[in-house]
TIBAZA-98301 format. One record per residue: residue in one letter; x, y, z of N, C-alpha, C in turn. Coordinates in Angstrom, 2 decimals, decimal comma. Layout:
(pt 'a' (X Y Z) (X Y Z) (X Y Z))
...
This chain:
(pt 'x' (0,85 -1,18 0,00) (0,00 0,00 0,00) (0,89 1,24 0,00))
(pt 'x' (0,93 2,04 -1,04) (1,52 3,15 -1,14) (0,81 4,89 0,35))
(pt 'x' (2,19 5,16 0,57) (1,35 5,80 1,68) (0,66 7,36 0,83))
(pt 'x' (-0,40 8,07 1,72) (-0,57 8,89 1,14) (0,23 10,27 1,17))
(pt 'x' (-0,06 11,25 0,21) (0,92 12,69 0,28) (-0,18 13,54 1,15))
(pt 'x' (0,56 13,84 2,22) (0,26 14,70 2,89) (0,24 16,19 2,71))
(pt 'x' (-0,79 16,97 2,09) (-0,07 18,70 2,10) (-0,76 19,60 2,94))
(pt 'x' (0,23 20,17 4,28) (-0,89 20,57 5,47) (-1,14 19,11 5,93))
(pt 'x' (-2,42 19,86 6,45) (-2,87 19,02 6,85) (-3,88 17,61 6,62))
(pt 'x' (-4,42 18,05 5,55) (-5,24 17,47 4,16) (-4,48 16,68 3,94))
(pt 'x' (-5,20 15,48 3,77) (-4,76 13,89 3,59) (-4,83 13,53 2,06))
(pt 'x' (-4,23 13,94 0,28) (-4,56 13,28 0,07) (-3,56 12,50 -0,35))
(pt 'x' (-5,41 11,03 -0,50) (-4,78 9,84 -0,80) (-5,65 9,47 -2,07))
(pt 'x' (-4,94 8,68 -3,03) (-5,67 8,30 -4,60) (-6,16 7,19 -3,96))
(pt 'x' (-6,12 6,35 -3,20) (-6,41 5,51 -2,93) (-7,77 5,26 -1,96))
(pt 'x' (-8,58 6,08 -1,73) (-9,58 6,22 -0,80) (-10,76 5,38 -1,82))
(pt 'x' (-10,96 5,24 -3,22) (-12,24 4,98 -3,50) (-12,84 3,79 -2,70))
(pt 'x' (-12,15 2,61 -2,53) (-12,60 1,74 -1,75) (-13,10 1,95 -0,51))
(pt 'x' (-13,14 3,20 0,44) (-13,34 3,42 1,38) (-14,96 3,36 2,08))
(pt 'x' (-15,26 2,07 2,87) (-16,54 2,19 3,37) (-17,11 3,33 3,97))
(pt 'x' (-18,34 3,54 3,42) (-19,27 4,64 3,99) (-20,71 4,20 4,44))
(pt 'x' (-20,33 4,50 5,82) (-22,16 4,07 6,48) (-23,06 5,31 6,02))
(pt 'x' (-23,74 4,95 5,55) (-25,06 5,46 4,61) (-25,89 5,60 5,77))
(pt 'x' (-25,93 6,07 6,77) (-27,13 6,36 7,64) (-27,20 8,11 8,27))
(pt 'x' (-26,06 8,99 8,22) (-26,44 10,00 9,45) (-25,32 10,89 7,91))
(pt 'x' (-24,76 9,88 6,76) (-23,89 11,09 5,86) (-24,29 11,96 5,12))
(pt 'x' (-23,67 13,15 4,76) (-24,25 14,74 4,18) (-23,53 14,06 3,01))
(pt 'x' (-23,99 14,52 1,90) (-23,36 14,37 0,70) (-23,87 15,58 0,28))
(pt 'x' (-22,78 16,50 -0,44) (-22,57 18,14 -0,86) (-22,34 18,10 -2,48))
(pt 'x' (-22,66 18,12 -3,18) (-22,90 18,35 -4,75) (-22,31 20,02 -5,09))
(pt 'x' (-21,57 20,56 -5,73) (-21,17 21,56 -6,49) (-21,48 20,85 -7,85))
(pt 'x' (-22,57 21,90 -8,97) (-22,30 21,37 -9,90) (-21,54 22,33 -10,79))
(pt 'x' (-20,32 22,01 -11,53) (-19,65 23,08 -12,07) (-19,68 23,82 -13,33))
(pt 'x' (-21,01 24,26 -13,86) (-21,02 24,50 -15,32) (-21,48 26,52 -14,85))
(pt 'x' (-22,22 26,99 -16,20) (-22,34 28,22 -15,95) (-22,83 28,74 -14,89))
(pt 'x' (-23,97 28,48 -14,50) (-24,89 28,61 -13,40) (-24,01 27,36 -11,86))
(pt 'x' (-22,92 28,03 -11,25) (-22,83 27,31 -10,22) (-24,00 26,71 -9,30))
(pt 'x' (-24,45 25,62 -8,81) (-24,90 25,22 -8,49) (-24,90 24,05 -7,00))
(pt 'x' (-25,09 24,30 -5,72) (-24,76 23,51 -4,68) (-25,93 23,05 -4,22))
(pt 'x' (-25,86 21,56 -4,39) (-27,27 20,60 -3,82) (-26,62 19,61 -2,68))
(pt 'x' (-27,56 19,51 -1,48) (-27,42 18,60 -0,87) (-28,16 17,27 -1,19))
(pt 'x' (-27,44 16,38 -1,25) (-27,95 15,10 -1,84) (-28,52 14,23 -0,65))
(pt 'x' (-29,68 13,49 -0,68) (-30,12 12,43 0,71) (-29,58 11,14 0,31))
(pt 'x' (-29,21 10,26 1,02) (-28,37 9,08 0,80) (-29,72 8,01 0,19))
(pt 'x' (-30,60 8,78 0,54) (-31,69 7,41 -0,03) (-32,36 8,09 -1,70))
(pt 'x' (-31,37 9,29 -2,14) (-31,18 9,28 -3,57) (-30,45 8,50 -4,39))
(pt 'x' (-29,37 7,61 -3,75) (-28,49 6,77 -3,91) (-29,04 5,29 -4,30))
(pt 'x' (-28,06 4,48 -5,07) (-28,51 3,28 -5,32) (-27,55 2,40 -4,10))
(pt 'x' (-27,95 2,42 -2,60) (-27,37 1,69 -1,44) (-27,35 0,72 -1,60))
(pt 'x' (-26,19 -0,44 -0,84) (-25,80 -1,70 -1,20) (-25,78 -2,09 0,69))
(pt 'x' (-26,23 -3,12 1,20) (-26,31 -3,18 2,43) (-25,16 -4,33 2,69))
(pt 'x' (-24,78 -4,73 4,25) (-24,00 -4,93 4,50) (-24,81 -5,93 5,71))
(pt 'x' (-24,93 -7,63 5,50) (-25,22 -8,16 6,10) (-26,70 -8,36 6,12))
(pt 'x' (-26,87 -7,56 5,11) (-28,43 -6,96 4,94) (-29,08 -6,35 5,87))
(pt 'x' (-28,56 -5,73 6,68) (-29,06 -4,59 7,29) (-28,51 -3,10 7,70))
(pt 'x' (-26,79 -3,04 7,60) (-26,47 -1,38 6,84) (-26,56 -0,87 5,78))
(pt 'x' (-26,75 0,07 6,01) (-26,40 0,68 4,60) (-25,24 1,50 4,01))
(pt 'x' (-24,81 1,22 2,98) (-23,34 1,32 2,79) (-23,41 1,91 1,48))
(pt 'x' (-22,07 2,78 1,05) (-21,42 2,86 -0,32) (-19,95 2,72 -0,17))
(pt 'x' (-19,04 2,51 -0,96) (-17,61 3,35 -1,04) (-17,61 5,05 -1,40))
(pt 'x' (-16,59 5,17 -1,24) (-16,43 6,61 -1,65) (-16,33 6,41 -3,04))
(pt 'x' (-16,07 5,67 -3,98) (-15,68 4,90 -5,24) (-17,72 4,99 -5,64))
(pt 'x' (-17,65 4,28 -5,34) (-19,47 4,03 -5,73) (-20,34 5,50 -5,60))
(pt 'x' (-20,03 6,52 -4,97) (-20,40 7,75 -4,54) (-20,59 8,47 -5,66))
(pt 'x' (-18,85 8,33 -6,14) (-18,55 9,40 -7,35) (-19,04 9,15 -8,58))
(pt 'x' (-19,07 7,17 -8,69) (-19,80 6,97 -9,56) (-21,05 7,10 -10,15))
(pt 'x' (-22,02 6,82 -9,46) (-23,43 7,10 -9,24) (-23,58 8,58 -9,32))
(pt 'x' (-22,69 9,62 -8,56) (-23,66 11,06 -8,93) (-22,33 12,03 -10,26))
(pt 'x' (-21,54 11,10 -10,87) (-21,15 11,73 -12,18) (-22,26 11,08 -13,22))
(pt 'x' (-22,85 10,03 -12,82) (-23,39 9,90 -13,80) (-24,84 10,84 -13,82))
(pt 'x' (-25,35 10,75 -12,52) (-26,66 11,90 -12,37) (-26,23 12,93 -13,44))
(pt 'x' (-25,39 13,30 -12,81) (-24,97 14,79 -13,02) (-24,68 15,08 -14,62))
(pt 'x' (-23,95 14,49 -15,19) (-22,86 14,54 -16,82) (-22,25 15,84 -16,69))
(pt 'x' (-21,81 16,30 -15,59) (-21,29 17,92 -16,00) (-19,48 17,53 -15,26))
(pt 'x' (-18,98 18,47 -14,64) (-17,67 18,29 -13,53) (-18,51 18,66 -12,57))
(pt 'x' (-18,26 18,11 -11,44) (-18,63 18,22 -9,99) (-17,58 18,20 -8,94))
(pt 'x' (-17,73 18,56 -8,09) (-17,24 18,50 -6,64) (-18,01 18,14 -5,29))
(pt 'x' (-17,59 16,93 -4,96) (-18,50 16,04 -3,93) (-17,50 16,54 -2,78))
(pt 'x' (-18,50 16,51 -1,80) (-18,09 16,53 -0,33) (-19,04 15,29 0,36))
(pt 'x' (-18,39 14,75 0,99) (-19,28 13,89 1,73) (-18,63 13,72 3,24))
(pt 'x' (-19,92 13,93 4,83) (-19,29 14,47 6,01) (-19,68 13,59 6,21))
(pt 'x' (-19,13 12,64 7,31) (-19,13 11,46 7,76) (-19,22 11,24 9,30))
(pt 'x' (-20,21 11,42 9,87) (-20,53 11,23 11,66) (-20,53 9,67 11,94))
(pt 'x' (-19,37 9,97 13,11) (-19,10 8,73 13,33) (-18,89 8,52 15,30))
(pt 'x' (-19,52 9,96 15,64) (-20,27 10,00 17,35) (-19,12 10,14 17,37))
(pt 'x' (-17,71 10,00 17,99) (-16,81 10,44 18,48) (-15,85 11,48 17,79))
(pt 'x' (-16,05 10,72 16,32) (-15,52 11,69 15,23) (-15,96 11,83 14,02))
(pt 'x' (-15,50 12,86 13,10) (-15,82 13,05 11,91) (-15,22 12,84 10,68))
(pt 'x' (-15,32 12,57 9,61) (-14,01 12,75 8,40) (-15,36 13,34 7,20))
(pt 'x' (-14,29 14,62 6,42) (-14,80 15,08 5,51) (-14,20 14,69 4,00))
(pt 'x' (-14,49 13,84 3,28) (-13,90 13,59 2,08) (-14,56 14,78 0,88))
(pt 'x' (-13,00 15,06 0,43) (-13,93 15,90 -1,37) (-13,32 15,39 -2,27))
(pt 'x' (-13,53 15,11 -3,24) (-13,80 14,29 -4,78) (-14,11 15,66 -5,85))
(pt 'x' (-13,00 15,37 -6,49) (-13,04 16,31 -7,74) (-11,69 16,83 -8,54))
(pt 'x' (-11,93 17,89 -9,29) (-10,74 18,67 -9,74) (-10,49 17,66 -11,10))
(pt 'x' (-9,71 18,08 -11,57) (-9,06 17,88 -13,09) (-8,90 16,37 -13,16))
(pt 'x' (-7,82 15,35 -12,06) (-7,77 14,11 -11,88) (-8,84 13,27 -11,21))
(pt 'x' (-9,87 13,71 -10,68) (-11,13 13,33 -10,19) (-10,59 12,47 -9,27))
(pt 'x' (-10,46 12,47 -8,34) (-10,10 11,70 -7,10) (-10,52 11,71 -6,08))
(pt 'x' (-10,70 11,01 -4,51) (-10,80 11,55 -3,52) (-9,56 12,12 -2,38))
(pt 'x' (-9,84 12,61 -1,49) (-8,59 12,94 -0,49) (-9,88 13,51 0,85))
(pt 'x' (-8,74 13,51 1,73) (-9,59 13,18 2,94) (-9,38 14,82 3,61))
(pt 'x' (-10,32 15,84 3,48) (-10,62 17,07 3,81) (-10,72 17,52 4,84))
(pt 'x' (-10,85 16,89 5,93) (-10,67 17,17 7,33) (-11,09 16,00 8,44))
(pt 'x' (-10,96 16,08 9,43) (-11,14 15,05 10,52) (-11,63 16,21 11,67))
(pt 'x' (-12,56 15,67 12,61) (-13,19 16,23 13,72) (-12,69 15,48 15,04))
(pt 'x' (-12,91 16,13 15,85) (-13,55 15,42 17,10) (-15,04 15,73 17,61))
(pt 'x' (-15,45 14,89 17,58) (-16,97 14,98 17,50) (-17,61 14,68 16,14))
(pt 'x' (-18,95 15,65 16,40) (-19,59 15,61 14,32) (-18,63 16,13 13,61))
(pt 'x' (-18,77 16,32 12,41) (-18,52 16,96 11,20) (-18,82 17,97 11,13))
């Protein structure tokens, strides 16, 4: 496993798409980037969810980007905040190489 580049404090890593996401309490943030900027909050049960044992609900961060580039057909910028009761992680997805990297960490929510 290649480690990730750190700049600051911002984590990124190319390697996050695989990254499990509990689909129950996450914000997913939509920028859509054409003339008319555009910022939608997305509900996770707009999503095509894949469960886990058959009773979480789950995506990757990989499955995320997939599913709302295709909504979308434009360039976007995803944020997705991740409550996890003790802590938080904010992933954003986007830019020229379309990737994720890991945008901040909490203590507490997001």
């Amino acid at each position: 496993m290649t480690e990730p580049v750190k700049s600051g404090s911002i984590n990124m890593d190319e390697n996050l798409n695989d990254k499990f996401i509990e689909m129950i309490n996450t914000k997913i943030i939509v920028e859509v980037l054409n003339e008319n900027v555009k910022t939608l909050l997305i509900s996770c049960d707009e999503l095509d969810l894949k469960l886990q044992d058959g009773i979480m609900p789950y995506l990757t961060l990989g499955d995320i980007a997939e599913q709302l580039e295709k909504r979308f057909m434009e360039p976007i910028i995803i944020y997705v905040w991740v409550e996890l009761g003790l802590n938080g992680y904010i992933y954003r997805y986007g830019g020229p190489d379309r990737y994720w990297m890991e945008h901040g960490k909490t203590k507490g929510f997001a």
